[in-house]
C-alpha positions, 0 to 999 in steps of 0.5 A, spaced: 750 090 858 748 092 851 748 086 846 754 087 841 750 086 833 752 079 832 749 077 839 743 082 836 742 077 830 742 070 834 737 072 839 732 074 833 733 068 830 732 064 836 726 068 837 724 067 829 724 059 830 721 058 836 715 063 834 715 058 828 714 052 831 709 055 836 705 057 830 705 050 827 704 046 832 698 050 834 695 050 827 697 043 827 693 042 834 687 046 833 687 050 825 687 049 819 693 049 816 690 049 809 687 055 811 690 059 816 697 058 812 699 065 812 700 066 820 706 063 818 709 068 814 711 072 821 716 068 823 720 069 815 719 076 816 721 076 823 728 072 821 729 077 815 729 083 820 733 079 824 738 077 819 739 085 816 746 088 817 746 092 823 752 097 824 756 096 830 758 101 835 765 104 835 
């Protein structure tokens, strides 16, 4: 069953904060926020690609 671009855009979301919160309760438990702040920015650049408008299929 293929995902239609809507469905596409949802789960990568999805998948962008959970990514996040992850990441931020593992540096908060075990990094240096301070330091090790740009790991962050993955989750953000995994939402941008989620969020890039997608062509549908006829």
């Amino acid at each position: 069953m293929r995902r239609t671009p809507a469905e596409k855009r949802v789960l990568g979301l999805w998948t962008a904060v959970c990514l996040l919160v992850f990441l931020v309760a593992l540096l908060l438990w075990v990094g240096d926020l301070a330091l090790q702040w740009p790991v962050l920015l993955v989750p953000v650049l995994w939402a941008g690609i989620a969020l890039r408008p997608r062509r549908g299929r006829p």
